[in-house]
N, C-alpha and C positions, 0 to 999 in steps of 0.2 A: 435551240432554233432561234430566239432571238428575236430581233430585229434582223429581216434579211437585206443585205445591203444593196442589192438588185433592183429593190421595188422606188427606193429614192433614185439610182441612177436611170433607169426607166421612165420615169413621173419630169426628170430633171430635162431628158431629151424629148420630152413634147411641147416643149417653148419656143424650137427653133421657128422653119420656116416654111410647111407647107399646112393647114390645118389637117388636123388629127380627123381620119374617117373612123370607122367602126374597122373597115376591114385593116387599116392599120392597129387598132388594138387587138383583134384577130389575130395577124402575122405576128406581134410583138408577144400575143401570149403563146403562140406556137414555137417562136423561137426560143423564149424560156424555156418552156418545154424540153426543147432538147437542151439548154443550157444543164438542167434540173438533171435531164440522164445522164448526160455525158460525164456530168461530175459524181455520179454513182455507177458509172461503169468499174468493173471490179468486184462490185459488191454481190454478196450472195445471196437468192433467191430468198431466204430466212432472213437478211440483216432487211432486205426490201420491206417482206412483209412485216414487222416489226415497224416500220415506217409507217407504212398504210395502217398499221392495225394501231397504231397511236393518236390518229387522228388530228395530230397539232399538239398531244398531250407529252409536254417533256419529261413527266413523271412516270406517267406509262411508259413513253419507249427507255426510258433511263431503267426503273422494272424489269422491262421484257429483254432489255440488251446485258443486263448482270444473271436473268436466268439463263439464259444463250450461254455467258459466259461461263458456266458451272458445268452447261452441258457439252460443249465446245468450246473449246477457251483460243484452241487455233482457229476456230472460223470466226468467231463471235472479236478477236481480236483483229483479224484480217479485215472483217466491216467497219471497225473502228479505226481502220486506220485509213481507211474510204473515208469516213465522216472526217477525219479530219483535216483531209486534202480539199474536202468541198467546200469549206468558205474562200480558201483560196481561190478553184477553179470556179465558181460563181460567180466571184469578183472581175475575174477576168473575162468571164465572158459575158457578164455587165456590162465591160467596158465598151466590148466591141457591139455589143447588141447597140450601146448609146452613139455611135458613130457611124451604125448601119440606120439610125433612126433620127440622126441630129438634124436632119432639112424637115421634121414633121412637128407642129404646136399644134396649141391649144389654150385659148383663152382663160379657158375655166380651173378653179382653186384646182390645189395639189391633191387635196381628195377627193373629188369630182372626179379627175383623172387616175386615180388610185381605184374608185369605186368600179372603174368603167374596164380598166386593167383587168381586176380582180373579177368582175363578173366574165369576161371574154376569158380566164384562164379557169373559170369553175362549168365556163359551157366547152372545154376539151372534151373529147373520149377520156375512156378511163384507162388508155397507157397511160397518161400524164397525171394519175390518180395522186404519186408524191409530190408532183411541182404543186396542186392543186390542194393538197395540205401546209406544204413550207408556201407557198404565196399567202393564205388563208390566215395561217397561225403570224406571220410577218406581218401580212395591215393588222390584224388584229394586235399583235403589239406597238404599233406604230401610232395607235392612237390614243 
């Protein structure tokens, strides 16, 4: 999980030109959101919770996706090959999140803006329970 490469191109398009409201960090964490689904569409209800149940921990889910594997090795690889199309599809729908949001700034340091991102994407419901771990575990490596 990384560094996610979303949260800098995010952070990058609050510079431009309209200032940053709350309900703009709102929209921008709900669009993640479905950034975050869309790029685990395919995936199966078991590779999900494995997600959820790893909490940001890449040793646990690294763990619970090699037991999967032993017990399904056709599903358990099916999810894996989900995970590895989503830094791709993340990336790109980074990009376009950053030019649905390029007319909005913000004065304040990159992590002020990162803090403010990241509380607006942990106050979602809990569909968005995985965006809301990969955002989480992301600043938290980013620091």
């Amino acid at each position: 999980m990384k560094k996610l490469l979303i949260l800098p191109i995010l952070a990058m398009s609050l510079f431009a030109c309209n200032m940053a409201s709350q309900e703009d960090y709102d929209n921008m964490a709900k669009d993640m959101c479905g950034c975050v689904e869309e790029s685990l569409e395919g995936m199966s209800d078991r590779g999900k919770q494995i997600m959820e149940d790893s909490d940001g921990d890449d040793v646990k889910m690294q763990e619970d996706f090699m037991a999967y594997m032993i017990e399904d090795s056709e599903g358990a690889e099916a999810d894996m090959m989900v995970l590895g199309k989503m830094r791709l599809s993340l990336t790109s729908c980074g990009e376009k999140l950053e030019k649905k949001y390029d007319d909005v700034y913000s004065n304040e340091s990159e992590d002020e803006i990162m803090k403010k991102l990241v509380e607006a994407v942990n106050n979602l419901d809990d569909g968005c329970k995985i965006t809301k771990i990969l955002i989480n575990a992301g600043y938290e490596a980013s620091k």
